[in-house]
N, C-alpha and C positions, 0 to 999 in steps of 0.2 A: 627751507629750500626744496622743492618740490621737485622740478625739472633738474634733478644734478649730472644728467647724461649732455643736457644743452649746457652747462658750464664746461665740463669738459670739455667739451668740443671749443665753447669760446675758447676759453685757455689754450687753447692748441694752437688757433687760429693769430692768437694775438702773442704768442711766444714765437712762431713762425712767420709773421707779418703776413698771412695770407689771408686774400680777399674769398668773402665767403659769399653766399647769398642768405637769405632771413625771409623765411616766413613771420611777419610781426600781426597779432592779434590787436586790431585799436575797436575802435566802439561800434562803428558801422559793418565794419568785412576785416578778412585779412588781409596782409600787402603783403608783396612780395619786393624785398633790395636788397643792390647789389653790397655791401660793406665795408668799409679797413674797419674791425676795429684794434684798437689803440688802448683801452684798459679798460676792466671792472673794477666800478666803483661801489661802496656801499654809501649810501649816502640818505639821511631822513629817513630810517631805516627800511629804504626799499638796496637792493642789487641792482646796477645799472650798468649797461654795457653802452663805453661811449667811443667816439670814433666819427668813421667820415662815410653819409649816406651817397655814394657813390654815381647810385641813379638820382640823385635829385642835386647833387656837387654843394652839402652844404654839414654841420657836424650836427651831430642828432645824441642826446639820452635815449636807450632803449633799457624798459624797466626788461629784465629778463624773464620775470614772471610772463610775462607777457610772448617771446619768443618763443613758439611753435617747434620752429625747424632749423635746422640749420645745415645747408647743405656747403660742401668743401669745392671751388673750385682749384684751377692748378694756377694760377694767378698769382704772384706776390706783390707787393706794393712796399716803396719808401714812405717810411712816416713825414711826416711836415713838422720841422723846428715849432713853428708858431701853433701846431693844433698841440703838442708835445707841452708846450711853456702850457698854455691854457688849463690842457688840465691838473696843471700842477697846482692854477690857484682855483679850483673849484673848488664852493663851499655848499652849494646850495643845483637840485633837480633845473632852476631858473636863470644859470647862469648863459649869458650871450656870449657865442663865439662871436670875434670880429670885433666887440661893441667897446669904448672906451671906459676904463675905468671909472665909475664916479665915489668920489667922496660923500658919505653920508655922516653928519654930526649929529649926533642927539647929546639935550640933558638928560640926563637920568637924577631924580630926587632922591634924596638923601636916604628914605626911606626905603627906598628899594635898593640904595648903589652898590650893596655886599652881593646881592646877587650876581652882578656884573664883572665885581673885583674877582669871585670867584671861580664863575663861569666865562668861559669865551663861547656865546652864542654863534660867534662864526669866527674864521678862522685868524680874518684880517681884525677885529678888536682889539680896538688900542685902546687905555682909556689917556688923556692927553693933560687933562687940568681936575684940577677939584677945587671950589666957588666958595666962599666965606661960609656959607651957610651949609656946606658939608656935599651941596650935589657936585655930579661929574659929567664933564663931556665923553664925551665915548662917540669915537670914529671908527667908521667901516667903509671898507673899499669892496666898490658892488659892478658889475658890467650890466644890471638889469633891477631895478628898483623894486620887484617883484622878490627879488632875492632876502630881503631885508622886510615885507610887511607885515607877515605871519607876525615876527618879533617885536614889533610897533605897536602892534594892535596887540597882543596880548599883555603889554604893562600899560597902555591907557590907561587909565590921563596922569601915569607918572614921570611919563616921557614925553619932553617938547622935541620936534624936529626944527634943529637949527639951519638944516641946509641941506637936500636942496628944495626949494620952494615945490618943486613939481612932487616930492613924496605928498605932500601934505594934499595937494589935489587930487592925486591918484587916490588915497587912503579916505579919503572924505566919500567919493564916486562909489569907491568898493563897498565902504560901511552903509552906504546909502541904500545901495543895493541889496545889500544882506535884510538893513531893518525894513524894507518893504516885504521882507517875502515875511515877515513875521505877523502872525495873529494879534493884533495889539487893541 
């Protein structure tokens, strides 16, 4: 953690609910907004400051490496129930405010399924049934199917997606993508 002067500061701001402003460093320039925010998260191990972008009225991940500046105004703000519940089930940089839940089922084969009994890839991992032949269902509850691909894609072709049909499209588009930019 490099910037530890701008954690404190968040910290201060998010123990006192006070609105700050943010200079944010993205790929093109910096920006400059207004903020609640509402907590640091560590998460895919980046630090992330999450909360409500103010000037744009929508909730935003700010990696904090990324945060410049952070100036204090004399503002405070009430949190909102519903940004509060959200990030209680944040599991993933990818998660949608706003967006409903979805169910995603996968099999996981038999061969890989210790991994899974062992590890909880994300937070909501349940595994649900285990199938004659040793594999296991394994459900996760996602607001944004993007949440859940990195995971998919990394135990191909040991994992079948049961549901929802639209992963399976998304993941096909994205891999598509990937094996064009390859030398082949």
């Amino acid at each position: 953690m490099q910037n530890k002067e701008v954690l404190k500061q968040l910290e201060h701001a998010i123990r006192f609910t006070k609105e700050i402003k943010i200079v944010y460093q993205s790929e093109r320039s910096n920006s400059r907004r207004n903020f609640h925010p509402y907590k640091v998260l560590f998460v895919n191990e980046n630090f992330y400051l999450v909360g409500e972008n103010v000037t744009k009225h929508h909730f935003e991940f700010l990696r904090i490496s990324l945060i410049l500046e952070v100036i204090h105004t004399k503002k405070s703000f009430h949190q909102h129930t519903d940004i509060t519940e959200f990030i209680k089930s944040i599991q993933t940089p990818w998660a949608s405010f706003g967006k409903e839940m979805v169910c995603v089922k996968l099999r996981v084969d038999k061969s890989i399924r210790r991994f899974f009994i062992l590890k909880k890839y994300l937070s909501s991992q349940e595994v649900v049934k285990t199938f004659e032949n040793g594999d296991i269902e394994v459900h996760y509850w996602v607001s944004n199917l993007r949440e859940i691909e990195e995971l998919v894609i990394k135990w191909l072709p040991k994992i079948t997606i049961i549901s929802p049909k639209g992963l399976s499209k998304m993941l096909k588009r994205s891999l598509g993508e990937k094996l064009k930019h390859l030398n082949l």
